[in-house]
N, C-alpha and C positions, 0 to 999 in steps of 0.2 A: 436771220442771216447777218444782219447789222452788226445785234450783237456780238455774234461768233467774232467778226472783222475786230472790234472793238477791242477784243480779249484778244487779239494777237497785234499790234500796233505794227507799224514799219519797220524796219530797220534803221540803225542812222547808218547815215554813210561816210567813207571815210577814204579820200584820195589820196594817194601818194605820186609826187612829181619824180620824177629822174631825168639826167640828159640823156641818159644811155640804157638798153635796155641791161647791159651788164650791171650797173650796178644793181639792178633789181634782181637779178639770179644770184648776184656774190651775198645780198645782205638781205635782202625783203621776204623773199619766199616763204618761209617758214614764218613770218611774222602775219605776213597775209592770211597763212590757211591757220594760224590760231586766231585770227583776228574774225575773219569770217562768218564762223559760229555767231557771233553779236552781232556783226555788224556787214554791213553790204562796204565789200572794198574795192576802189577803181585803180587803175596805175595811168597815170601821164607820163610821155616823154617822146622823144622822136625816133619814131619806131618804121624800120623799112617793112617792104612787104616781106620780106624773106624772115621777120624777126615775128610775124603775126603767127607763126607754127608755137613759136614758144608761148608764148603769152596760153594758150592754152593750157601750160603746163601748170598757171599757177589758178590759183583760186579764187578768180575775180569775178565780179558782178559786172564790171564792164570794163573799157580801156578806151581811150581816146589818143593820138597822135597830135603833136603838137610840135613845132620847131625851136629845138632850143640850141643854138647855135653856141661853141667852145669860147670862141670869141667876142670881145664886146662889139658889138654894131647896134649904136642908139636907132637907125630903120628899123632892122630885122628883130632886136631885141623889143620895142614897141611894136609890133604886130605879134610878138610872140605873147607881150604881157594882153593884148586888147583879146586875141584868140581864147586865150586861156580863161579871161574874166568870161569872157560867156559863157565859155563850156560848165564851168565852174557857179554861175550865178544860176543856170538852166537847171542844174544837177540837184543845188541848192543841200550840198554837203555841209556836215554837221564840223570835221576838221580837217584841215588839208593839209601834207605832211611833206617836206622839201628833204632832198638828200643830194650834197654835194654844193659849192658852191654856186655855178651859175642856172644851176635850178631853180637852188633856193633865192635866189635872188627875182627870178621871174615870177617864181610862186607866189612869196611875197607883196609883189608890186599888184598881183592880178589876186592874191585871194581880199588883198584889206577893201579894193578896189569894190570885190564882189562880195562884200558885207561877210565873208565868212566868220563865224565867232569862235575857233579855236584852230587858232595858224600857228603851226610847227616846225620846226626845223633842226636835224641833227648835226654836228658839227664833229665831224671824223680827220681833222686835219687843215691844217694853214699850212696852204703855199706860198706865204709872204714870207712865214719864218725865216726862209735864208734868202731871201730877195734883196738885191739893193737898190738904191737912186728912189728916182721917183714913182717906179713900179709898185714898190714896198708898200706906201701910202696910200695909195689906191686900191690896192687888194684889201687891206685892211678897214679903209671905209667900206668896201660892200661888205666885208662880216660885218661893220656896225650895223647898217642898215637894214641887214638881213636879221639882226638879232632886235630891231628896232621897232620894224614893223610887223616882228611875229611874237603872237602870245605866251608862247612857250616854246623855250629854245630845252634839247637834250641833247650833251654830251657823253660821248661813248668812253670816257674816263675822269675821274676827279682830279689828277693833275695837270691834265690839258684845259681844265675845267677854271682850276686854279688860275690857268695860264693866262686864259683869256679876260678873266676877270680883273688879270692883274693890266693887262694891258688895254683896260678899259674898252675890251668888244664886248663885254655881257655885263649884266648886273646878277647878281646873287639871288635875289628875288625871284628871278624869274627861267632859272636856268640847275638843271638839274642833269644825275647819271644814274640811269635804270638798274638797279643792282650792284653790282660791284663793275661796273663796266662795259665795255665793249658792243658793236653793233646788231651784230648775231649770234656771240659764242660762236663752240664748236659744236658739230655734231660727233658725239662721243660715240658713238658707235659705226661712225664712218671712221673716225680717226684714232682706232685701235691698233695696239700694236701685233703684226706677224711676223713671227720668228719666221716660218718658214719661206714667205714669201723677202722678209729681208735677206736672208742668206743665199738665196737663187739671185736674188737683182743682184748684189753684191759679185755674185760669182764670173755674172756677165760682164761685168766692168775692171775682172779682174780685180775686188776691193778684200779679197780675203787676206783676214789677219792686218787689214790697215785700221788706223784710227781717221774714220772721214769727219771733215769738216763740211759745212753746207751751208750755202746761200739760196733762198726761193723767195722770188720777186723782180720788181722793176729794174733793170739793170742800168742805173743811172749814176749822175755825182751826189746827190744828196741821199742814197742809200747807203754811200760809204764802201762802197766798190774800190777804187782806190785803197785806201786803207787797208782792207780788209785783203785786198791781195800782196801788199806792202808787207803784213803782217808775217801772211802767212810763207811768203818768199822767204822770210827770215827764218822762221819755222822749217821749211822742206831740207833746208840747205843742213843743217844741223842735226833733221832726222827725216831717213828717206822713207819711215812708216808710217805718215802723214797723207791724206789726199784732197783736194779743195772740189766739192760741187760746186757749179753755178748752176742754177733754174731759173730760169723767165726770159721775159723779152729785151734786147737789149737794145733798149731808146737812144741814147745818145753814141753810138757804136762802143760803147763804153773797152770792149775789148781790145780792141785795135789801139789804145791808149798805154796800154798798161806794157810797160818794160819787160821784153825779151815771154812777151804773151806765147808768143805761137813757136816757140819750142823750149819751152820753161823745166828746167832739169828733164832735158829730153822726153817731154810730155810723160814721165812716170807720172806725174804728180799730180795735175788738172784735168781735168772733163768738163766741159760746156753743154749742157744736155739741152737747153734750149727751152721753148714754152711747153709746158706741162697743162690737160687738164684733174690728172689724178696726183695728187698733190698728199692724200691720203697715200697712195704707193710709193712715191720716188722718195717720197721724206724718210722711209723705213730704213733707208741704207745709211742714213747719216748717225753719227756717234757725238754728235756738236752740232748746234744750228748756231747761228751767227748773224746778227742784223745791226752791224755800226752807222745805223741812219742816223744823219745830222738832223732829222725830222720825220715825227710820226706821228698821227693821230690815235694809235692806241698798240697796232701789231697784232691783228688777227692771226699771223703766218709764227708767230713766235707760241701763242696758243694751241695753236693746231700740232708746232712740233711738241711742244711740250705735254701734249694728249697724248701721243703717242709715245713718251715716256723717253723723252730726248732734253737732257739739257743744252740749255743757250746761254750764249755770249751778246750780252745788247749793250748798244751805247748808252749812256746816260740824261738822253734828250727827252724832254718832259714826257711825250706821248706813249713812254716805255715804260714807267715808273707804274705803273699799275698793272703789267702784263706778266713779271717775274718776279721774285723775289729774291735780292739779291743773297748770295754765298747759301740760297737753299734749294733753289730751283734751276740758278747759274750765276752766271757770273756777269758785271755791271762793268763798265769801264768811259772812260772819258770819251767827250765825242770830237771827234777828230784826231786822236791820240792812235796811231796804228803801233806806239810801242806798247800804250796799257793793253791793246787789245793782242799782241803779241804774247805779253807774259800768260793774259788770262789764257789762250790756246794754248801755250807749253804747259801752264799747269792743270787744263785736261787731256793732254795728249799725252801725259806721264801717267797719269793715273786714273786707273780703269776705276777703283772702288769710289772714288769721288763721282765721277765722271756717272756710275747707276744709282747711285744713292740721289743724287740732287735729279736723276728723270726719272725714280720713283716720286719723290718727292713735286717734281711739275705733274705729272697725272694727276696726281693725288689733287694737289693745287688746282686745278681745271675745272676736274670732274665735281669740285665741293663748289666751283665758281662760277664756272664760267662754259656751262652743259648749254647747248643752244635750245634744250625746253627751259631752264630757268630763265633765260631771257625775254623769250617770247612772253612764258610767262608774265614778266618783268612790264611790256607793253599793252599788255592785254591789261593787268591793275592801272594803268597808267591812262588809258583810253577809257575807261570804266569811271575813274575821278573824275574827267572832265563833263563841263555843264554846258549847255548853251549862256555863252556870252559872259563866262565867270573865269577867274584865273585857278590854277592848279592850288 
């Protein structure tokens, strides 16, 4: 009987921290249930009871609740790191895996603490980048720190990767990008294009025979909201065949800002559709996707239209640079510039044969890149190199 035991060894194990259970639905799932197969994987984060139905949904060997609070609180943040060190030293996990900043930050403090020998952490994004005063400086020592006291830092693209390198948060050594990119891919066969289903959504909104524009995301100032409505005000006014989406949540009441918002060329022109969770559907109706972020960590949502055989219009801030490819997949414009990004929307809003050639060419792009099995993929080789107590 011994021996049988012997011939099947344990599994290692392998935690992943989160603040929030969403991030674990937007990016992990699918990484979990390839992971799994090898290895026994936990999830950490501050999870309510009403969030304990989903956790079911993924593929875990166990899950643990932890408090990890948005805010810095040197109390609450030290009993988050002392809770976590036990959980974690009890478990006696092989690597622990941090996503987001103030996760990773806890993670960090509580796996070096509990001897863990392959600490992790992915880095999808700095919110220092447009920060100013003394805010700035501070956010940017926790990535040091966080890239300091973890053995292997992964970045979700090589010119954020660049970025941070340059701005001495990471060393080269020790900091890498799983593939060509990004944190999850897409799933290409959720984000397939339907003729029919685009032409009925279209219908209801009245969008027949328009050339739509679209935004889907945070509706904020560093998404380039501003701009991007600036642009396109410029745009409606000169051609009435134009129409602007918005999708998501809107954080900063970001609409209620924008000039002559709430009756804009007598509302022909704009729709506000609000939070979406099929993101595969509403994106069908769009003829242009659009993301003039003054910062981004990679652009999952630029992917995803671009699956769907949608070209985009992105700013030129580092965390884009690996998500499209400019004048083939769409079109690239300066970040904060609402007249570059004006021209690039007139010259897809004139021409249609540009306009399917370059969302040929993003599927195309994708599906060879950026398939959410080649990524997993990507982590599973990745988790597979690592040793007890040796660097990648």
């Amino acid at each position: 009987m011994s021996e049988e035991l012997n011939a099947y060894p344990p599994k290692k194990k392998i935690c992943f921290v989160v603040s929030a259970i969403l991030t674990a639905e937007a990016f992990l799932c699918d990484h979990i249930e390839g992971l799994s197969d090898d290895y026994d994987v936990y999830l950490v984060g501050k999870f309510t009871s009403n969030e304990l139905a989903v956790l079911n949904e993924f593929k875990l060997s166990g899950y643990h609740s932890v408090e990890i609070y948005r805010n810095i609180s040197l109390y609450k943040d030290f009993k988050s790191v002392l809770e976590l060190k036990k959980y974690l030293k009890r478990e006696n996990f092989f690597a622990v895996h941090s996503v987001t900043p103030k996760a990773g930050l806890i993670s960090a403090l509580a796996s070096i603490l509990a001897h863990v020998p392959n600490r992790i952490h992915i880095f999808t994004g700095q919110v220092w980048y447009t920060k100013t005063g003394i805010q700035k400086p501070f956010l940017m020592l926790i990535d040091k720190v966080i890239a300091k006291l973890n053995t292997h830092i992964l970045v979700d693209g090589e010119s954020q990767r660049q970025f941070l390198i340059e701005n001495r948060i990471l060393r080269t050594s020790n900091s890498y990008v799983l593939g060509k990119g990004s944190i999850s891919g897409v799933n290409i066969v959720r984000f397939q294009p339907k003729p029919e289903m685009r032409v009925n959504l279209r219908k209801d909104l009245n969008l027949a025979g328009k050339v739509v524009f679209g935004f889907l995301g945070r509706l904020n100032r560093d998404k380039g909201i501003q701009e991007l409505y600036t642009a396109f005000d410029k745009l409606a006014k000169n051609n009435l065949n134009v129409h602007l989406l918005f999708i998501g949540r809107d954080e900063e009441n970001m609409l209620s800002l924008l000039p002559n918002y709430a009756n804009i060329h007598d509302g022909i022109n704009f729709t506000n559709l609000g939070v979406t969770k099929k993101p595969e559907d509403i994106l069908q109706m769009m003829d242009v996707f659009c993301l003039p972020s003054y910062r981004e960590g990679f652009g999952t949502s630029v992917l995803e239209a671009s699956c769907l055989g949608i070209p985009v219009i992105c700013s030129d801030t580092y965390g884009l640079m690996d998500a499209m490819v400019d004048d083939v997949t769409g079109l690239r414009h300066k970040v904060g510039k609402s007249e570059d990004l004006y021209d690039n929307m007139k010259i897809l809003a004139n021409n249609k044969t540009i306009r399917e050639e370059m969302g040929k060419n993003a599927r195309k792009f994708v599906i060879e890149n950026f398939s959410g099995e080649t990524i997993t993929n990507e982590w599973v080789k990745f988790y597979n190199s690592l040793k007890y107590g040796s660097s990648h």
